[in-house]
C-alpha positions in Angstrom: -7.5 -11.1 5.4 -4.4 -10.1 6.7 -1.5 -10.0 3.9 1.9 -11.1 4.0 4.4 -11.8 1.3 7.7 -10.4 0.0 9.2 -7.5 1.8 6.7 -7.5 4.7 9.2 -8.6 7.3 12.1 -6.2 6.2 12.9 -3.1 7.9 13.5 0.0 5.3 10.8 2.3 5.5 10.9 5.3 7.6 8.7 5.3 10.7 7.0 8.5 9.8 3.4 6.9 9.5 3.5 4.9 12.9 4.7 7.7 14.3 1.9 10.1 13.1 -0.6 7.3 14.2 0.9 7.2 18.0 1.1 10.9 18.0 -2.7 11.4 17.0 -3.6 8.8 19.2 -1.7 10.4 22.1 -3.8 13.6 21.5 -6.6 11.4 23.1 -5.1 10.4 26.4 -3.2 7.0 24.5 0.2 6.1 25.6 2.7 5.8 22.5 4.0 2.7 24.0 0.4 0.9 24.1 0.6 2.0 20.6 4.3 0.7 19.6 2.8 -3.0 21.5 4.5 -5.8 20.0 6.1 -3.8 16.8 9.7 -4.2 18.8 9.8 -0.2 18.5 9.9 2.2 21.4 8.8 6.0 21.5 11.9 7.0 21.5 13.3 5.0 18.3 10.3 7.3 16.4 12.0 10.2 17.1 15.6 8.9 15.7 16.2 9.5 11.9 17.7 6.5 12.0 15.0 4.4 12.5 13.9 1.5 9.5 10.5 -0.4 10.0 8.6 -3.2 8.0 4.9 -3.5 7.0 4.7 -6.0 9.6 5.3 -3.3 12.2 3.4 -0.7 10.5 0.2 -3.0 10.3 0.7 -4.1 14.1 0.5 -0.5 15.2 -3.0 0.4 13.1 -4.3 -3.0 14.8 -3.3 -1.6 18.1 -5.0 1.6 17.1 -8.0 -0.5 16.2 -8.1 -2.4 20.0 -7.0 0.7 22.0 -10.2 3.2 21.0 -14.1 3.1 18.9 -12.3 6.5 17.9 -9.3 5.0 15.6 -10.9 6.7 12.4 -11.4 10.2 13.8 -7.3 9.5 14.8 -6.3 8.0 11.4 -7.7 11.3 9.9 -5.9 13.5 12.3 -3.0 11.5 11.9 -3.5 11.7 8.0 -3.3 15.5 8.2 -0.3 15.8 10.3 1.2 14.0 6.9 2.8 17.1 5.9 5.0 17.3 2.3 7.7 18.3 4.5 7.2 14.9 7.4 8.6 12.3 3.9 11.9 14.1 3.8 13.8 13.9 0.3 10.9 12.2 -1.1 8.8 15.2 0.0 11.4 17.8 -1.2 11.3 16.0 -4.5 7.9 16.7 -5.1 7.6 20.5 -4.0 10.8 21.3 -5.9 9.9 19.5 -9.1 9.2 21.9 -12.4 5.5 20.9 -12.9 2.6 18.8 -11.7 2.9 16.3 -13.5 6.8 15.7 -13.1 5.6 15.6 -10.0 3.3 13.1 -10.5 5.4 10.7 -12.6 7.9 11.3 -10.0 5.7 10.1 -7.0 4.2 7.0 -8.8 7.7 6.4 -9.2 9.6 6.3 -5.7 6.1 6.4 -3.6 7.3 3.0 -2.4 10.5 4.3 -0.8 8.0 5.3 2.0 6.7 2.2 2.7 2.9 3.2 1.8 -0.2 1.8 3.7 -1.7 1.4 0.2 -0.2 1.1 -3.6 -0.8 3.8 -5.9 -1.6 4.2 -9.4 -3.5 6.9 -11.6 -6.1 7.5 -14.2 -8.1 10.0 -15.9 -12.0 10.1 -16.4 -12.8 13.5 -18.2 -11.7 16.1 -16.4 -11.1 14.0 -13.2 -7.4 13.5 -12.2 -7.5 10.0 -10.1 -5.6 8.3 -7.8 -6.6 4.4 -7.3 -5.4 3.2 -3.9 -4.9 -0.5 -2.9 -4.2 -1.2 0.4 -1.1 -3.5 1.7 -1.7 -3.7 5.1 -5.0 -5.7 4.6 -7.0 -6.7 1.1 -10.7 -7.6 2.3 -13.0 -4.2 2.2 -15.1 -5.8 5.0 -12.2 -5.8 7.4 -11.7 -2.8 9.7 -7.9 -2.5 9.3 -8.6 -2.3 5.1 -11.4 1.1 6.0 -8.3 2.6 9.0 -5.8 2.0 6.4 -7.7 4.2 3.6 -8.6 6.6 5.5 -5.2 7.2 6.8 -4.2 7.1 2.8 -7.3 9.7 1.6 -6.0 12.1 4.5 -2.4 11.7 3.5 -3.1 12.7 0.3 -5.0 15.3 0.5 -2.9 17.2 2.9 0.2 16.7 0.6 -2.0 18.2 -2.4 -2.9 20.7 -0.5 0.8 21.6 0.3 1.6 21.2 -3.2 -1.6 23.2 -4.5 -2.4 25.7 -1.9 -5.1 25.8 0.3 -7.7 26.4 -1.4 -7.0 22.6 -3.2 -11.0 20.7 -2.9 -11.1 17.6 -4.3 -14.5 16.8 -6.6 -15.2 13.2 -4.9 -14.0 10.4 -3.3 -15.3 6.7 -3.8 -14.5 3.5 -1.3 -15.1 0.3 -1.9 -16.0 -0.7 1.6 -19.4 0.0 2.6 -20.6 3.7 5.0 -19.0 3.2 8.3 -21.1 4.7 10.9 -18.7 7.7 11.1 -20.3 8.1 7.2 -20.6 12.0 7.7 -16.7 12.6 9.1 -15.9 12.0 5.4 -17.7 15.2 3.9 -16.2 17.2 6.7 -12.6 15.6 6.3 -12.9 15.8 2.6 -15.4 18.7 1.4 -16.7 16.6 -1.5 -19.3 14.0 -2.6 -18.1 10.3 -0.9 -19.4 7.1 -2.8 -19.5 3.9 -0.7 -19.6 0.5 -1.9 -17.7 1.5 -5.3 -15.3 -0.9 -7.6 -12.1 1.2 -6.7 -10.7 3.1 -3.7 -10.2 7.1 -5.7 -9.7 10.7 -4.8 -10.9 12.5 -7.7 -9.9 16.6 -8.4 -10.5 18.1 -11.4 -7.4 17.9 -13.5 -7.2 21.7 -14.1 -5.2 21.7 -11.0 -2.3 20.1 -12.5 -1.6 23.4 -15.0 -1.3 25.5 -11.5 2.9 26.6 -11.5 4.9 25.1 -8.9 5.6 27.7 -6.5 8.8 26.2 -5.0 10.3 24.6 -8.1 13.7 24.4 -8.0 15.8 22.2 -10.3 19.4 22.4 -7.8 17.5 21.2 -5.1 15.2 18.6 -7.2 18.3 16.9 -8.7 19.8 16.2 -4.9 16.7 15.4 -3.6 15.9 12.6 -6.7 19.8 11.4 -6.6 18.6 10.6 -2.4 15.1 8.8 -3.6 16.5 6.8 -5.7 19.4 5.5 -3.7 16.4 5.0 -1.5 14.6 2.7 -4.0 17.6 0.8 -4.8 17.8 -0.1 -0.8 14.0 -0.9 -0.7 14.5 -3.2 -4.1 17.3 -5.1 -2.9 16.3 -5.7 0.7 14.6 -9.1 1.2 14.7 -13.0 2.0 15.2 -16.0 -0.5 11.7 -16.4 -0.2 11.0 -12.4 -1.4 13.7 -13.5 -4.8 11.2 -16.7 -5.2 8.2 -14.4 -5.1 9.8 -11.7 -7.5 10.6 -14.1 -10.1 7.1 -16.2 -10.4 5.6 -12.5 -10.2 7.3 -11.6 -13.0 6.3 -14.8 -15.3 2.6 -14.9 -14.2 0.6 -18.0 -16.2 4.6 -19.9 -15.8 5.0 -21.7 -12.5 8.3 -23.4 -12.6 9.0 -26.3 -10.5 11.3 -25.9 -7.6 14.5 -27.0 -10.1 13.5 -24.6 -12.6 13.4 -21.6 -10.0 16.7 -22.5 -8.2 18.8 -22.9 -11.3 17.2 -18.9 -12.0 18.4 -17.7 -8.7 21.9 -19.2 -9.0 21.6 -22.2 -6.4 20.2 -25.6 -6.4 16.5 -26.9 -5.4 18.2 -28.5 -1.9 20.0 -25.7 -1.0 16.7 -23.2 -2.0 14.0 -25.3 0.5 17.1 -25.2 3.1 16.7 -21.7 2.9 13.3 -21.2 2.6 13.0 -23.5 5.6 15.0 -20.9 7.7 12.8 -18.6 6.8 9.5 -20.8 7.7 8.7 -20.6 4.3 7.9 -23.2 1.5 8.1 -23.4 -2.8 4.5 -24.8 -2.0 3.4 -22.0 0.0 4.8 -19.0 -1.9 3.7 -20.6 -5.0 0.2 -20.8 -3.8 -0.2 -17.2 -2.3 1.3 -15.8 -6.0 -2.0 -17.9 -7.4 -4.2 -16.6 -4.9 -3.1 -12.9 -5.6 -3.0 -13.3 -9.0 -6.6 -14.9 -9.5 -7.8 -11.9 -7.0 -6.5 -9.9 -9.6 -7.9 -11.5 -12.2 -11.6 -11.5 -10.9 -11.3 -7.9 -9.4 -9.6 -6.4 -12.7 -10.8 -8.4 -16.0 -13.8 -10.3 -17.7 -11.9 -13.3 -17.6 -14.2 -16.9 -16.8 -13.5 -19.3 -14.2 -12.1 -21.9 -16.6 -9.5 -19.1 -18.2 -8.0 -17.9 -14.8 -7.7 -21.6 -14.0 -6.0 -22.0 -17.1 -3.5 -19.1 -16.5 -2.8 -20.3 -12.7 -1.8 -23.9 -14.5 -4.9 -25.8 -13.4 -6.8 -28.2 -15.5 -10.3 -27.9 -14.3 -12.1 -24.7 -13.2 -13.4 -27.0 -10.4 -10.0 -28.0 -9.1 -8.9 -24.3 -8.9 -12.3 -23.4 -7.5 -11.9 -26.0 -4.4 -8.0 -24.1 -3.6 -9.4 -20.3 -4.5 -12.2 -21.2 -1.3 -9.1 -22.9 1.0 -6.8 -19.8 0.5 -9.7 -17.4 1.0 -12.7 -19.0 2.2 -14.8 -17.5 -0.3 -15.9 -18.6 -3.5 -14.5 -16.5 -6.3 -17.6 -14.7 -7.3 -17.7 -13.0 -3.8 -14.4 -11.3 -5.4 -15.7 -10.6 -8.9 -16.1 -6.9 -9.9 -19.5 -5.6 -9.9 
């Protein structure tokens, strides 16, 4: 399934990932412009620093890759590994100029999102494994082939940007999917130099955490104070940008297990309920709608993430039978929620 939601239609991330894509893609005999169909972006706007795009364009352009070639995954690698430190700008200056690993770490789960990711980013520790848990945002069902392009465009990312920040001779110790072994399986061992698990609970790039004591070989603090002053600026633009309909979402995100009525959530963004389905209406948008896709996410959530039951996440999504929230879980997603459940 295909997601949409708050933020996907607004244009304020750099174009550096569709632009990587088309440019890989091109290598094979692809126009750029076949690539750029229907994201309202021409080659030449790529090459302008100017240039703001939205997930909505971002995801069009990995769909195109999907329709224009069998070979989209060798190309989402390639394009992954032309994802140099130096291709995010500030962001990337940030990171190579920060004191240690891990302020470079807290600073990238930070700001990661002023790049307009393919896939979220958090991490964990198991042992001596540093991990970074990726969830997609271009697409949330493992089965679909726009949720396996999108990872492996992620895992290459990120391991040519540890690589720049490491050296060279950075190996990962294993990488686990949660999709199952594409026929392409054995570019993954290549690509990656390390065990890959299919199938798994999480999407992870695993390196043993003795990595993060290496010194940071351009740290500098003159130039990581300008370049953090730039990200965050950056962050501030990315947080306010939106519609009506990205406010409503924010605040019934923020109060999950509370779903206000239409009133309630007017009177806390300043207006009235007539005036907020006005402008929700503009933006071919409804209360109903946003209110059911927050219940949707947040009971995928809840099935992928906890040991809640049935009647519990009912509960917390304001239902009064399991059954009732059963019957809307299978209209939003056509599946019943145990196809969802963590194994």
């Amino acid at each position: 399934m295909q997601l949409a939601g708050p933020g996907f239609n607004d244009k304020v991330y750099p174009p550096h990932k569709i632009a990587a894509l088309a440019f890989a893609l091109s290598e094979i005999g692809i126009d750029p412009a076949d690539v750029l169909a229907g994201t309202g972006i021409t080659p030449e706007r790529l090459q302008s620093p100017d240039t703001r795009v939205s997930y909505r364009q971002t995801q069009q352009a990995f769909l195109n890759a999907l329709r224009l070639t069998p070979d989209a995954s060798r190309c989402a690698f390639r394009a992954g590994e032309r994802m140099r430190v130096t291709a995010y700008g500030m962001y990337g200056y940030a990171l190579l100029s920060s004191r240690s690993h891990q302020e470079s770490l807290q600073f990238a789960l930070k700001y990661h999102r002023v790049m307009g990711p393919v896939a979220d980013m958090t991490y964990d520790e198991d042992g001596n494994d540093a991990i970074f848990v990726y969830t997609p945002l271009l697409c949330d069902s493992p089965d679909d082939d726009l949720y396996r392009l999108t990872m492996e465009f992620q895992f290459a990312s990120h391991v040519t940007i540890n690589q720049d920040l490491y050296g060279s001779s950075f190996r990962l110790s294993g990488v686990r999917v949660r999709y199952a072994a594409p026929e392409h399986a054995r570019d993954y061992e290549r690509v990656f130099g390390c065990p890959v698990r299919f199938s798994q609970e999480r999407n992870e790039l695993r390196f043993d955490r003795r990595w993060m004591t290496e010194p940071m070989r351009y740290a500098n603090p003159i130039t990581n104070a300008m370049a953090l002053e730039m990200c965050e600026r950056g962050l501030a633009e990315v947080r306010k940008a939106g519609t009506i309909a990205a406010e409503v979402y924010r605040v019934l995100f923020e109060q999950p297990g509370r779903f206000p009525n239409i009133d309630a959530i007017a009177g806390e963004l300043k207006t009235n309920a007539r005036a907020l389905r006005r402008r929700l209406a503009a933006e071919q948008m409804s209360y109903r709608d946003i209110l059911a896709e927050v219940r949707m996410r947040l009971a995928i959530e809840y099935l992928r993430n906890t040991d809640m039951t049935n009647d519990e996440i009912a509960t917390r999504l304001g239902y009064s039978e399991a059954a009732n929230f059963r019957h809307a879980f299978i209209r939003w997603t056509q599946h019943n929620p145990s196809y969802y459940r963590k194994p």
